[in-house]
Structures are given as structure tokens and as C-alpha cells.
N, C-alpha and C positions, 0 to 999 in steps of 0.2 A: 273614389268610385262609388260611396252610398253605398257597401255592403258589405256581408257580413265573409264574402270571399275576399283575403290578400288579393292587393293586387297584381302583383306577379303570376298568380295563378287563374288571373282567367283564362278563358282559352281564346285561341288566335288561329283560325285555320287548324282546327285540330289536335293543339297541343297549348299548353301554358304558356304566359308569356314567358316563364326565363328560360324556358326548353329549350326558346329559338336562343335568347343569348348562352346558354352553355354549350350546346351543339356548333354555333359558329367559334366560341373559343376553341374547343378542343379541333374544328376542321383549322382552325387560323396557326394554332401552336402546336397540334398532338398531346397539349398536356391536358391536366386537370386543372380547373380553375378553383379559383378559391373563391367562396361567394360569402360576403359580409351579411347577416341576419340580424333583423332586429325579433320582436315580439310572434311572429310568426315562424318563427327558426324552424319549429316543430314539424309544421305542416308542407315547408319547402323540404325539408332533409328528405319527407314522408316522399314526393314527388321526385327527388332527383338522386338522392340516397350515394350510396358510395361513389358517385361518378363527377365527383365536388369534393374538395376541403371545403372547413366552415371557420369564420372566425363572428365573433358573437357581438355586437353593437347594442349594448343595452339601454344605453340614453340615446334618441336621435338626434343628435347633435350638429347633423350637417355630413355634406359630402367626404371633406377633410380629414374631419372624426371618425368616418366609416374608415379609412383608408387606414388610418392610424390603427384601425384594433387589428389591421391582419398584420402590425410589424413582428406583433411576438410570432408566427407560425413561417413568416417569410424574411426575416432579417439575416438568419443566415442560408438564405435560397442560393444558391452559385449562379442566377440569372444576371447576366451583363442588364436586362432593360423590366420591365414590368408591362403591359397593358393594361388600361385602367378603363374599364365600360361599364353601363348601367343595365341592372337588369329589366328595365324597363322600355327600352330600347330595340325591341324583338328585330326589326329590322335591317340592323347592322349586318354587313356579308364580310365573309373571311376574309375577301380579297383586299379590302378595306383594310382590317387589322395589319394586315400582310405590310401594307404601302406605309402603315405610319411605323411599323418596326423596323423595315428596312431606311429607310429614311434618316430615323432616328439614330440608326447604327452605322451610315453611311455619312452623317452629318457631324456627328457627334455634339448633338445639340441637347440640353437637358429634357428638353420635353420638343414633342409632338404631337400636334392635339391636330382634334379635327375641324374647320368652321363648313357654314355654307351661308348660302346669299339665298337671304327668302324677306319676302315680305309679311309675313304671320310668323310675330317673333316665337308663339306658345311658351312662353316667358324664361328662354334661352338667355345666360349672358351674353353680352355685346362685347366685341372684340374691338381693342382699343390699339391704334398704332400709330409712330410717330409719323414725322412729314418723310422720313426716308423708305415707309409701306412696315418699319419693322414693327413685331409682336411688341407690347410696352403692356399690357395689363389685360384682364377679363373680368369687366365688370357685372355680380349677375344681376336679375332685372330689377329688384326690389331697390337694389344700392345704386340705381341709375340717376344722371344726371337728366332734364329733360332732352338735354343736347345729344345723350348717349342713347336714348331711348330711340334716334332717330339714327343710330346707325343698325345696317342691315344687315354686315357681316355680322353671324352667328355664333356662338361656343356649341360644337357638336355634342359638347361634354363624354369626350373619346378622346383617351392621351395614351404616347409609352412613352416611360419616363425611366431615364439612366437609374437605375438600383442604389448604387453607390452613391448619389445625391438624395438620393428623396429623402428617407428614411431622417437625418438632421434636420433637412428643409421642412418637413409635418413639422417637428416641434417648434420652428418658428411663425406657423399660421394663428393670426392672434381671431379671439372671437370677433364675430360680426355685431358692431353695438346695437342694430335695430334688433339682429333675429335671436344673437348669444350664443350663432353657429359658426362651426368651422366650412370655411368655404375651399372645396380644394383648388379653385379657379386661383386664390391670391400666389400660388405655387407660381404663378405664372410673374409677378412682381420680385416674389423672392425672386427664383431664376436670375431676371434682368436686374436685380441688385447685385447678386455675385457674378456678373458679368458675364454671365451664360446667356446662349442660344436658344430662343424660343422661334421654334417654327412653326409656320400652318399648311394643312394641306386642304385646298377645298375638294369639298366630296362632288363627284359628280350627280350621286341618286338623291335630290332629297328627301327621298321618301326614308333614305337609312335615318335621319334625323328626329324622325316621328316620336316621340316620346308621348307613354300612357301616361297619364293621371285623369281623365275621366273615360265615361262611355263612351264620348263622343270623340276622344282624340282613339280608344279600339277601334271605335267602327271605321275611323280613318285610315289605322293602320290595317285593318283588316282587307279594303278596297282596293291600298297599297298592295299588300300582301298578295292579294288576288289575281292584281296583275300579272305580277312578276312571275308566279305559278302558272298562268293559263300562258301567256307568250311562251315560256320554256319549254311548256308540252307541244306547243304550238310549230315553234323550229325543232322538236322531235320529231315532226312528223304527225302527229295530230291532228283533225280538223276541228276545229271549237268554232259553232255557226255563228252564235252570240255570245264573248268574253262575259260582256256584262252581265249576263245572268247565271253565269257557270262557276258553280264553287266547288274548288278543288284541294282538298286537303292535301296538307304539307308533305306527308308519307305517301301520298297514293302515286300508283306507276300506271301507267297508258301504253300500248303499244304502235307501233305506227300503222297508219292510213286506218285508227278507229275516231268516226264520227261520232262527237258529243251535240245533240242537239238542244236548243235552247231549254231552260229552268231546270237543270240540274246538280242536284247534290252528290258530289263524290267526297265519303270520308272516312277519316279512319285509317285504316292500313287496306283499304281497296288495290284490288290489284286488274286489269284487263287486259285482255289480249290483242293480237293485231286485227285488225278489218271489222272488227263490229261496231256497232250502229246503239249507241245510250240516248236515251230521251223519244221527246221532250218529256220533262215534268217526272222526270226520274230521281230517287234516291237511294244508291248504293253504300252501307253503310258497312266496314270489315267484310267484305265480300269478295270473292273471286269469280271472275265473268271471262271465259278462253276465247278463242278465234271465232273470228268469223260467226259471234252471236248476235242476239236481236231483241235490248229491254226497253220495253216501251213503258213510257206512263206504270209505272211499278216501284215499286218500293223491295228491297233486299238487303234484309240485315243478317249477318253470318253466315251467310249461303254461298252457294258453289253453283256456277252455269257450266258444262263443257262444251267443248267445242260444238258449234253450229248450230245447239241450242236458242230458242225463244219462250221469253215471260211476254205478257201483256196482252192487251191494255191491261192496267189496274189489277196486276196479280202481287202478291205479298208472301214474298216468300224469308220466311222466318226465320231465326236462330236454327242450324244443325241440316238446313235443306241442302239437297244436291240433286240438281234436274242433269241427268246425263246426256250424254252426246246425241245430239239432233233432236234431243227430247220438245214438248212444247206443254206450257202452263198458263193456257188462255185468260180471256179476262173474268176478273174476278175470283179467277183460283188464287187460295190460300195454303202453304205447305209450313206444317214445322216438323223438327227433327225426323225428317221423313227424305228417301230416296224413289225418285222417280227415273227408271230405268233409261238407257237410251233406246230411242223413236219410237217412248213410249209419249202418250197424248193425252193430258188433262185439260179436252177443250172451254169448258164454262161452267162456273155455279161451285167449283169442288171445292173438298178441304180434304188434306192427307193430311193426319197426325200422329206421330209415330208409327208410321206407313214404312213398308218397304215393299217398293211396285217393281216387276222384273223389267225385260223390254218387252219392246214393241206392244206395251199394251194397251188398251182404249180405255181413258177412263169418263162414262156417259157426265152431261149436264145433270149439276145438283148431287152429284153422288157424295156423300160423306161418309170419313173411317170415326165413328165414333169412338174415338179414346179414351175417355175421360170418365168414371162408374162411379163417382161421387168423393173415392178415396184415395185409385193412384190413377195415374196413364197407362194405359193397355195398347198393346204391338198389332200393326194388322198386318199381313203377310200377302202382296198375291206375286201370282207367279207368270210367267213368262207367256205372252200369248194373250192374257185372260181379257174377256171383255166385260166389264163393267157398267151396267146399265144404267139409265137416265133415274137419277132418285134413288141409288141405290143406299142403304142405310149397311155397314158395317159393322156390329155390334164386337169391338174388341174387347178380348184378344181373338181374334178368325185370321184362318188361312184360305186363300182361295186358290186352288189350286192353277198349275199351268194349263191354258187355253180352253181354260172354264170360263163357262158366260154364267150372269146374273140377269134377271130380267128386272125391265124396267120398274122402279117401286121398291122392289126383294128389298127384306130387312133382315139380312145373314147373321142369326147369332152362332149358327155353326160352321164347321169348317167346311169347305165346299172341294170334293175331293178335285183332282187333276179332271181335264176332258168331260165336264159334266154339265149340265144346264141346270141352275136353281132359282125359282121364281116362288113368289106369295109374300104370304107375312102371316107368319114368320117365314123362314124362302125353306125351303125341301127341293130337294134335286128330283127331276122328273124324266129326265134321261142323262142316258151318256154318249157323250163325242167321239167320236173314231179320231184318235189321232190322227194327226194330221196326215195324210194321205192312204187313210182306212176308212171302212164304213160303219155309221152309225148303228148303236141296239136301243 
């Protein structure tokens, strides 16, 4: 991979690559798996932590080797069969694991591995059989003959393998004299020496066989990956205009009949509701977006939309925002840690920053809660009704009262009581509002 991140841990759609392999283990068996570690032990425990045993490979020795270090924690497991996958492999689906355990257990064959038929070997062993189609050996690519290099059945390198054989059978894998590694493919010659059954099953998704070892086989599996996620939300019920431009992370949920329009980014643990409308050119990152909303061209990292609510064009609504029910956050408005009431309206130019707007309020073009006095963040408060004039300047912490206006320009460093008008600069109130259905003094 060229870098200074394991490669297990890059990310894939949202998550690490072995995320995706221990998450399909535990959907495939309900157990824990046990993940073999070399040099990076540290940093994987760090990402997956209790929801793994670990057994420790200190020399990288080969597949084999790897296998071999988890005998001391699983030799006396009461497992009739084992699963053997790579964590590099994100691809792999439960359903898969499922088909070679049952098989294997229905067979009673010592191993069952996976192959597929592809023409881009990505330097997969080649599965080798006699004239009668049976399994006879897996040779990997380095130890290939020219002859062997030209067959196209694959080694998925995905086996389960009866318990009760393996664990002898490891001490018979002699080292590879070119690499000086244990290969655990030769499992497959032992086997057919002690006149066991070795079975294949070919996979039907190639894309399960994708194995990382550079950037360019990620971005492979990522395109893979991508697919398989937008089709799924797809037969939910989903509308996705353009697959190809729509990235949808692994955790995020969609509801049905909401249209995703082309170039956007859904990620994280995003959650959306039925009947809304995302895009184009949208990125919701840890967000929650309800029914029947509308983000256009916007960006939303940790925010919250409720129902029937709309952001955009080009609104950015930050860590801690919450635009309420039927609210609207035109273009160019910017919200952080700040609550915008519902059918209240921040049409263009604004920034709430640790704002809390009640409903149905206006808030004019240009207006800003100035938060920020050099040393902490300061609260602006308005209230319910109030209407907010074009440029208005904020100076927090100020409270604007309910169905108080500010005039166009006002730069409020004081608090502006309920029903009042306050205009200038610095702003002073110059009259006051008759509640709503009283007359003015």
C-alpha cells in the first residue's frame, strides 16, 4: 500500500477493511472470530477491541504459519469445522461462508475452499485437477509452472476445514524453498495424500474474491463495493438517478421513494427518511435528514433536518445543527451548534453559531450571531416570532426577544427585549410591538 497506515485499516466505504471481514464472520457464524496479527497487533486490537480473539504471528512466515499460531487458543475449541478467510478480503458475504460450512459438513470432505474463473489472476493460486475434474493440488502463483499460470480456475483463498484434521495436517506443511513460507494451500495435497476429499465451490460474485494489496486493487474493491450498496437501496425502494456517481456508505439507511440525485456523498452512520430529494452534489456526513426533506448542493456533517425541512443551494450545516420541521437554510447559510426552529427561515448570506432561533422566525440576508469574543463561544438566543433584519450583526451572548424585529444593519450587543423594534449601531430599541393582536406604543 506505500504507507504508513496497515493495510487492513484503510477505509472501504466507511469503515476498515477488516471491519467488513469480522462483521461478515460474526453474521456468517454468530461467533467471534479470531484474527491472526502480525506487527500491527496494536493498532487493529485498537479498531476492533473486544469483539475478536487475537492470536499473535510474530515472524511473517506465510498463510500456513498464520494458521498455525491460532492452534494454541483453538485446539481445544468443541468446533466440528473452522472457517479460514483473509482479512483483506472485505468483500466476502455471509451467505458465502454459510455455503462452504454447510457443504463441508454435509460432505464430510476435509476441506472446502472457494475458486472462481476470472481472467486477471491478482496473483491468486491456480487450482489444479485431475482428468476426472477432482481437486489434486493449489499451486500459488510464484510456484507456478508456465503451464499452470495458464489455468484460470482461481484459489478464492476461503476454506472450512474439518477441526479434527487440520491442527496434524499444519505440522506436515513443509516451507516453500523459493519464499521459506508456509503456504496453507499445500493443506490441499496433504488432504488428497491421506485420501481425503477436497471440494470447490465456485463463487458466483467475483467481486467476493477482490483481495487488497495496493491502492489500486481498494479503489477496485471500493467500485465493487459500491455497487452492491446502491443496487440494495435500490430494490428498497430508493431512487438513485446515477449509481455511478453516488457513494453510499456501508452503515447508512435510506428510506423508501427518497431520491438521491447524481454526485453524492452519503457517510458515516447517515440516516434519511422516506420521500426526500438529496443532491445533486450533496455530502451528508453522520447526519440525520426526516421525511419528506429537500438538500440541495450542501454539505451536513452532524446535523439533524426534520421533517419537510430544506438546506441549499450551498448551505453548510455543521457539527451540533438542527434545522426543525419545515424550517429553511438557504444558500449560503452556515449553522454550527445552533437550533433553527421550525418554519423558521434563514434565507441567504447567514451564519447561526451557537444560536438558538425559536419558530417561525425570519432570519434577513447577511445577518450573523457573532459568537466568537476572542476567548470562548458565546449563546445567541432569539425567540419566537422575531424578525431578524438584513446585516444584522449579533454581538453574543444577546437574547432577542419573541417577535422582536432588528433593523436592517442593527449591531445588537444588548439584549433586545420581547415585542420591540431595535435598529442603529450600536441597535437601541425605539419602540415597542403590541403583541400580536394589540396595538403599538
Amino acid at each position: 500500500m506505500r504507507s504508513s497506515l496497515p493495510k487492513v485499516l484503510h477505509p472501504l466505504r466507511g469503515l476498515p477493511i477488516i471491519e467488513h471481514a469480522v462483521r461478515t464472520i460474526v453474521q456468517a457464524t454468530g461467533q467471534k472470530p479470531l484474527i491472526v496479527v502480525g506487527a500491527d497487533a496494536g493498532l487493529v486490537r485498537a479498531v476492533i477491541g473486544e469483539r475478536a480473539e487475537y492470536a499473535v504471528q510474530a515472524d511473517a512466515l506465510g498463510t500456513g504459519h498464520a494458521v498455525m499460531q491460532a492452534e494454541i487458543a483453538l485446539r481445544g475449541d468443541p468446533a466440528q469445522q473452522f472457517i479460514i478467510t483473509a482479512a483483506d478480503m472485505p468483500l466476502v458475504r455471509p451467505e458465502t461462508l454459510q455455503r462452504l460450512a454447510a457443504e463441508r459438513e454435509r460432505s464430510g470432505a476435509a476441506i472446502v475452499m472457494l475458486t472462481v474463473l476470472v481472467n486477471d489472476p491478482r496473483g491468486f493460486g491456480r487450482v489444479v485437477r485431475d482428468a476426472a475434474g477432482n481437486v489434486r493440488a493449489v499451486v500459488e502463483e510464484v510456484a507456478c509452472t508456465p503451464e499452470q499460470l495458464r489455468i484460470s480456475e482461481l484459489n478464492g483463498a476461503i476454506y472450512c476445514i474439518e477441526a479434527a484434521w487440520l491442527w496434524g495436517a499444519l505440522r506436515r506443511i513443509q516451507p516453500n524453498p523459493r519464499k521459506g513460507e508456509y503456504f496453507l494451500t499445500d493443506l490441499v495435497e496433504i488432504a488428497v495424500a491421506d485420501g481425503r476429499t477436497v471440494r470447490a465451490i465456485g463463487g458466483d460474485d467475483i467481486d467476493e474474491c477482490i483481495g487488497i494489496n495496493t491502492r489500486v486493487d481498494l479503489a477496485d474493491a471500493d467500485a465493487a463495493l459500491r455497487r452492491r450498496i446502491n443496487r440494495a437501496h435500490m430494490l428498497n425502494g430508493v431512487s438513485i438517478v446515477d449509481p455511478t456517481t453516488t457513494y453510499i456508505d456501508l452503515d447508512v439507511l435510506i428510506g423508501a421513494d427518497t431520491t438521491i440525485l447524481p454526485n453524492c456523498h452519503l457517510l458515516g452512520g447517515t440516516r434519511i427518511g422516506t420521500g426526500s430529494t438529496i443532491g445533486p452534489d450533496t455530502l451528508l456526513r453522520d447526519s440525520i435528514v426526516g421525511d419528506n426533506c429537500d438538500i440541495r448542493q450542501s454539505v451536513l456533517e452532524g446535523a439533524q433536518v426534520d421533517e419537510g425541512a430544506s438546506a441549499g443551494p450551498f448551505s453548510h450545516l455543521r457539527e451540533g445543527s438542527h434545522v426543525g420541521r419545515g424550517a429553511h437554510v438557504g444558500n449560503f447559510g452556515e449553522m454550527k451548534k445552533s437550533t433553527l426552529g421550525a418554519h423558521s427561515k434563514m434565507g441567504h448570506f447567514g451564519y447561526l453559531g451557537d444560536a438558538t432561533v425559536g419558530e417561525g422566525v425570519n432570519i434577513g440576508a447577511g445577518a450573523v450571531t457573532c459568537n466568537y469574543d476572542g476567548v470562548r463561544k458565546n449563546p445567541t438566543t432569539i425567540g419566537d416570532g422575531a424578525f431578524i433584519g438584513s446585516d444584522t450583526m449579533l454581538v453574543a451572548p444577546v437574547e432577542v426577544g419573541a417577535n422582536a424585529t432588528t433593523g436592517a444593519g442593527a449591531v445588537v450587543t444588548k439584549n433586545v427585549p420581547p415585542d420591540s423594534v431595535a435598529v442603529g449601531l450600536p441597535a437601541r430599541v425605539i419602540r415597542r410591538k403590541a403583541p400580536k393582536g394589540g396595538a403599538s406604543s
